[in-house]
C-alpha positions in Angstrom: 123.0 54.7 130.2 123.5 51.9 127.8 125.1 52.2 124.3 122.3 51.6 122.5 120.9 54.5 124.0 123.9 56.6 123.4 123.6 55.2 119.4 120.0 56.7 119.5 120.6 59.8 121.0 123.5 60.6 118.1 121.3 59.8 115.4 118.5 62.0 117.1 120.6 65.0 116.7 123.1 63.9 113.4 126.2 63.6 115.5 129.2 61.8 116.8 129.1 60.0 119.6 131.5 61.7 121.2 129.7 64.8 121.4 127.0 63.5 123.4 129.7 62.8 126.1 130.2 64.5 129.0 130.4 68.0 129.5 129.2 68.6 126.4 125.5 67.3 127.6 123.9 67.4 130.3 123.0 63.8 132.4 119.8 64.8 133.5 118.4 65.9 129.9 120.0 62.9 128.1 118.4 60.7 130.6 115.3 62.2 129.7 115.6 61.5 125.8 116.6 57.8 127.0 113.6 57.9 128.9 111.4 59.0 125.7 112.9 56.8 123.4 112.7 53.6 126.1 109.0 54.5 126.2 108.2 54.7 122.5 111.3 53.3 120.5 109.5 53.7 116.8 110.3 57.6 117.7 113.7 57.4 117.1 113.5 54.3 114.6 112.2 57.0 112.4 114.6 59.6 111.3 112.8 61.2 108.3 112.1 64.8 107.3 108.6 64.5 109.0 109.7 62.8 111.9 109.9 63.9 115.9 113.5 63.7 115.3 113.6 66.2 113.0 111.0 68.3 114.6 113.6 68.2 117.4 116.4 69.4 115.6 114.9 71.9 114.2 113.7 73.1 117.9 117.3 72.8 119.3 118.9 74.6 115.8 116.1 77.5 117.0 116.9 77.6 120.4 120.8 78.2 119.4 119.8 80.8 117.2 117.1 82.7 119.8 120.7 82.6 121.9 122.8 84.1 120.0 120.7 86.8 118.8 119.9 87.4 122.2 115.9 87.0 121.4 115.4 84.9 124.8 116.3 88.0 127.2 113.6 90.1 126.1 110.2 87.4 125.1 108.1 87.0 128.0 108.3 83.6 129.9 104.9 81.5 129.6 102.9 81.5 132.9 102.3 78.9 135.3 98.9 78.3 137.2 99.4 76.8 140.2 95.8 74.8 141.0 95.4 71.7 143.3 95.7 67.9 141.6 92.2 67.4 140.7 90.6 64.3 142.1 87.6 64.2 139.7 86.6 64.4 136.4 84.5 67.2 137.1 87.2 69.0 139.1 89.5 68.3 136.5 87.2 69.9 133.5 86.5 72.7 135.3 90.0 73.9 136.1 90.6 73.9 132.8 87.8 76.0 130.8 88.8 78.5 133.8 92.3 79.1 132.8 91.4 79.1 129.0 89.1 82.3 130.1 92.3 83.6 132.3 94.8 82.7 129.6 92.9 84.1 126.9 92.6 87.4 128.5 96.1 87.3 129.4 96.9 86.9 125.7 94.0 89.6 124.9 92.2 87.7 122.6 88.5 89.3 123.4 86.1 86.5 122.3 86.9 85.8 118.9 88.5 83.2 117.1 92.3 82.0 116.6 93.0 81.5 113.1 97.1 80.3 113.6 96.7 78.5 116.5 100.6 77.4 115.7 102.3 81.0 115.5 99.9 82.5 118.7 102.0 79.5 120.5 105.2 80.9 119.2 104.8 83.9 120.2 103.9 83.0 123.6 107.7 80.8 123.3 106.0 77.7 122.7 107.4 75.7 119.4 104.6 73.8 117.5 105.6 71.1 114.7 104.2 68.6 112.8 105.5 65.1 112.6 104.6 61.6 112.0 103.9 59.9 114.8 103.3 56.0 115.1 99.6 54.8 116.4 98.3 55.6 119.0 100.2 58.3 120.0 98.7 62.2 119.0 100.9 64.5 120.2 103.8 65.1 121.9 104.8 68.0 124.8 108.8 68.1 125.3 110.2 70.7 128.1 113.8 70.3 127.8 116.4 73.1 128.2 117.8 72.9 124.6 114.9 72.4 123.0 112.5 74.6 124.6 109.0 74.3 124.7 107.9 71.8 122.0 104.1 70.7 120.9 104.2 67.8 118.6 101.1 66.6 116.5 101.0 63.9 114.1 100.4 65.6 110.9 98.1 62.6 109.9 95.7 64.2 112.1 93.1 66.9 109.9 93.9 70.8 110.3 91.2 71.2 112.6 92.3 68.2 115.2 96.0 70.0 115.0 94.5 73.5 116.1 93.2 71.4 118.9 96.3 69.2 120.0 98.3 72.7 119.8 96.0 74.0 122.3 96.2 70.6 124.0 99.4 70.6 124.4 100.0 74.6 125.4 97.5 73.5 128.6 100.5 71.0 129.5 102.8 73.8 129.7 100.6 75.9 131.6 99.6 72.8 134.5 102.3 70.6 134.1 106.0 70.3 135.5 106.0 67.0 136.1 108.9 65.1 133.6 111.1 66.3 130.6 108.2 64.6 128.3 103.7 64.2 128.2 102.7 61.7 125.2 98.9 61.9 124.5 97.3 58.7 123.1 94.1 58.1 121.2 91.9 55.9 122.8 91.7 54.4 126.5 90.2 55.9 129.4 91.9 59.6 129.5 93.3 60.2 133.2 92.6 63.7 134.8 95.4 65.9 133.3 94.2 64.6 129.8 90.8 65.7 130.7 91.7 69.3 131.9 94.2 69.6 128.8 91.2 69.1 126.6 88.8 71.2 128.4 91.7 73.9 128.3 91.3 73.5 124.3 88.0 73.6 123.4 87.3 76.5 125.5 90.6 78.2 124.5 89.3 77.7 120.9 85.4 78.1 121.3 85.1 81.1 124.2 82.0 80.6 125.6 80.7 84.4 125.8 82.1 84.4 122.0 80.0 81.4 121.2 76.9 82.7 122.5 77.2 86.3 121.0 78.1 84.5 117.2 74.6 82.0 117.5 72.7 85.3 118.4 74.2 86.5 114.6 72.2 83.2 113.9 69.6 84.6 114.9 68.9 81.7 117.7 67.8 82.8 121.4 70.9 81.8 123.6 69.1 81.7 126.8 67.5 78.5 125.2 66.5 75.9 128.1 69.3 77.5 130.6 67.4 80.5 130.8 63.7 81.1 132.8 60.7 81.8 130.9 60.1 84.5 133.2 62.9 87.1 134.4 62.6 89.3 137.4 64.4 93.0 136.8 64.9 95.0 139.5 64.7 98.9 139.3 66.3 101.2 142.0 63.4 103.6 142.1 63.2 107.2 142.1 65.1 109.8 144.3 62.0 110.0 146.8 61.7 106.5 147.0 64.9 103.9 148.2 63.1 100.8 148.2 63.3 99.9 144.7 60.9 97.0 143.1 60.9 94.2 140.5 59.4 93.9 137.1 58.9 90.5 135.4 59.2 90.1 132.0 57.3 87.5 130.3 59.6 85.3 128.3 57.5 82.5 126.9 56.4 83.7 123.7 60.2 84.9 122.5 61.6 85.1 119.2 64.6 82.8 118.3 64.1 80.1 121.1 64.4 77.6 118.3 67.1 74.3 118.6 70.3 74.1 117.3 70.9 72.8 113.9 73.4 70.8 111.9 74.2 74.1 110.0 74.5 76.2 113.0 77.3 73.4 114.0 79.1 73.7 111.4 79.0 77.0 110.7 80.1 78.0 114.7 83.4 75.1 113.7 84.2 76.9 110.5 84.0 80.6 112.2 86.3 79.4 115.3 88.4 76.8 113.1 87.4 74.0 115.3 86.3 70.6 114.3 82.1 70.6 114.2 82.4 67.7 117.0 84.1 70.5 119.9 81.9 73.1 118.5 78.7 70.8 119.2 80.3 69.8 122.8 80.8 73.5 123.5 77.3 73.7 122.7 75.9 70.6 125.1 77.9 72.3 128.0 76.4 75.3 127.7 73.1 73.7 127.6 72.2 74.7 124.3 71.9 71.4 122.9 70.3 68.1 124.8 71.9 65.4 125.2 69.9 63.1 122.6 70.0 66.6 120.5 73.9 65.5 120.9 73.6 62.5 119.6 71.3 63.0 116.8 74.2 65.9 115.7 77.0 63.3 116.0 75.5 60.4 114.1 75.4 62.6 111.2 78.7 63.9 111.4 80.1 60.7 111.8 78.4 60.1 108.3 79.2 60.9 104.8 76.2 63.6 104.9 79.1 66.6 106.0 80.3 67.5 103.2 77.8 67.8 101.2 76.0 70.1 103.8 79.0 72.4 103.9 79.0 72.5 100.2 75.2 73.7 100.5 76.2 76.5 103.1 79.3 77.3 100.8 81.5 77.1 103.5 85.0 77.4 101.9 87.8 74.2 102.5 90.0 75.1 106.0 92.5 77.9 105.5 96.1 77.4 105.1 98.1 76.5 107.9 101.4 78.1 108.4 104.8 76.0 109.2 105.8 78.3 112.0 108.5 76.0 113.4 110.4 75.7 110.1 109.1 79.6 108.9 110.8 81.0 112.2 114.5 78.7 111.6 114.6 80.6 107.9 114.0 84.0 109.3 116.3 83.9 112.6 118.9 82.2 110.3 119.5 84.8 107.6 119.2 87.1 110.6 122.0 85.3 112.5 123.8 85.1 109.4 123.3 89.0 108.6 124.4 90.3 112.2 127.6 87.0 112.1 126.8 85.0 114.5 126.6 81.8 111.5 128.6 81.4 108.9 127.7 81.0 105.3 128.3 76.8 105.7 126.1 77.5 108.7 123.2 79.2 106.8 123.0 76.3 104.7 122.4 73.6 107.0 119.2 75.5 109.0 118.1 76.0 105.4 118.2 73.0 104.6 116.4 71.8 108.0 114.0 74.7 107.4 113.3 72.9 103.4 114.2 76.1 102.0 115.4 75.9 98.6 119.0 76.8 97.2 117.3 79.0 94.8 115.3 81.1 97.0 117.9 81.5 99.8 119.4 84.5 98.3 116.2 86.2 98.2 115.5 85.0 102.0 118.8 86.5 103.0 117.8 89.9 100.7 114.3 90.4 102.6 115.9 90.0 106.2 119.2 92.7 105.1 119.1 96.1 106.7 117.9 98.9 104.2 120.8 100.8 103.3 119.4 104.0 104.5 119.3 102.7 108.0 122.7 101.0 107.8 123.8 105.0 107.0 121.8 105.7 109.8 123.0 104.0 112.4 126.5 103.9 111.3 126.5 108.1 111.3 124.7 107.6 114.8 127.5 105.7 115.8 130.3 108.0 115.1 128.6 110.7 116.6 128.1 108.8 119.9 
């Protein structure tokens, strides 16, 4: 490793260089910061409070702190699925809108929609942050043993795109060991993993089933052009009789086979808290929408005539997002500083990193103390033990 790289590294984490020396860290995961910063040197160039430096620090100060209160022997690990390297598109896409269904049920989320994309992650032991990334990059994925599992999106990028990259990047995790680092760029002909990532995040947003149930509410007909205009339903028959027989049902003249509309789209975006561009894509692929239908939706939401039509629908602005990364250092902090494992200097450092305030700290350290009846409690508990 050259010095330069050494130089980097301590200003990534705000220390000497002597620290970064052997034992203290470990080759293999330095290399892979080299590696990062090698790649994409305006990363480290940038050391600001929105930065991926920062975002990192934060993610290593939380890590230390999950450790010491002894948070990481009882969370659940995040799952892997194990599926072969795809060698199409196609393959590719489909792999991932079948883990968002697995994943989804694994995480018991029914059909309906996430509203904090950010803190499901978390709680699921995958860190989401916000940072300002240099063009072209999107988002970031970094596995490393001190840092955890880090998602980070360029917070230039609209609310709705950031649900998405989250969810990106969570589909890295779940496919993915390959490397200590997976940058995602706009533009450019996406290579299979990018494809299945983002088929992993509009179907982890927009559930198919979900979809189809919430255009009914619509009061459109969701067999549209994928379903016959005739069904055959089969009947068991009686007790005397074991053969059975088919009725068809004449589908031709049904109510609500009408096409999808602009409000339809962005009404389904708002409800799921996904751009209206995935929700009309979710749409095409479930054959509810044509492709020229596609294209007609997408020249209009490429123009200036959105937000007038959500004003008309009164669809509110997007709802606030949450800071989870930085929310979860405050809270663990006071906590470790409660139970002793930081000292007071200590606190004040992760508060600053967190952007908490010197005024409001002593009210974040009040609201995470032990009520004084349960202090009683255990303490009377413990003397009789």
């Amino acid at each position: 490793m050259k010095a330069e790289d050494l130089t980097r590294l301590a200003a990534f984490y705000g220390c000497s260089l002597s620290e970064l020396l052997p034992p203290v860290i470990d080759d293999q995961e330095m290399d892979g910061l080299a590696a990062l910063f090698r790649s994409h040197p305006s990363l480290a160039e940038d050391q600001g409070p929105s930065s991926l430096v920062s975002a990192c620090v934060i993610a290593r100060a939380l890590t230390d702190l999950e450790e010491r209160l002894e948070i990481d022997a009882v969370v659940h690990s995040l799952p892997s699925y194990r599926v072969e390297r795809a060698s199409t598109g196609w393959q590719a896409a489909r792999q991932g809108y079948r883990i968002a269904e697995d994943e989804r049920r694994r995480l018991g989320l029914g059909e309906g929609p996430v509203r904090f994309v950010d803190e499901l992650l978390m709680t699921s032991g995958v860190r989401s942050a916000k940072a300002t990334l240099p063009d072209p990059i999107l988002s970031i994925s970094i596995a490393q043993p001190d840092h955890g599992l880090v998602v980070v999106v360029d917070e230039n990028l609209g609310l709705e795109h950031r649900r998405f990259r989250y969810a990106h990047g969570l589909a890295h995790f779940l496919f993915d060991d390959e490397g200590p680092w997976h940058v995602c760029n706009a533009g450019g002909s996406p290579d299979f993993t990018e494809v299945r990532a983002d088929a992993f995040a509009s179907a982890f947003l927009i559930p198919q089933h979900g979809l189809r149930r919430y255009v009914e509410t619509l009061g459109k007909e969701t067999l549209g052009r994928v379903g016959p205009t005739v069904l055959s339903v089969y009947s068991e028959g009686d007790a005397r009789d074991k053969t059975g027989e088919s009725r068809r049902v004449d589908g031709r003249q049904r109510r609500g086979r009408h096409p999808i509309t602009m409000s339809d789209v962005l009404r389904t975006a708002h409800y799921y808290g996904t751009s209206p561009r995935v929700a009309a894509h979710r749409f095409r692929n479930l054959r509810l929408l044509t492709d020229g239908e596609l294209d007609q939706l997408e020249k209009v939401l490429r123009s200036e005539e959105r937000a007038p039509i959500e004003g008309e629908l009164a669809l509110q602005a997007a709802p606030h997002e949450m800071d989870s990364l930085c929310s979860r250092l405050a809270a663990l902090a006071a906590t470790a500083h409660h139970r002793g494992h930081i000292d007071t200097p200590r606190f004040n450092e992760l508060a600053d990193l967190a952007g908490v305030r010197e005024a409001d700290r002593d009210r974040l350290l009040v609201s995470t103390a032990t009520p004084p009846h349960q202090e009683r409690a255990s303490s009377i508990k413990g003397k009789t033990a």
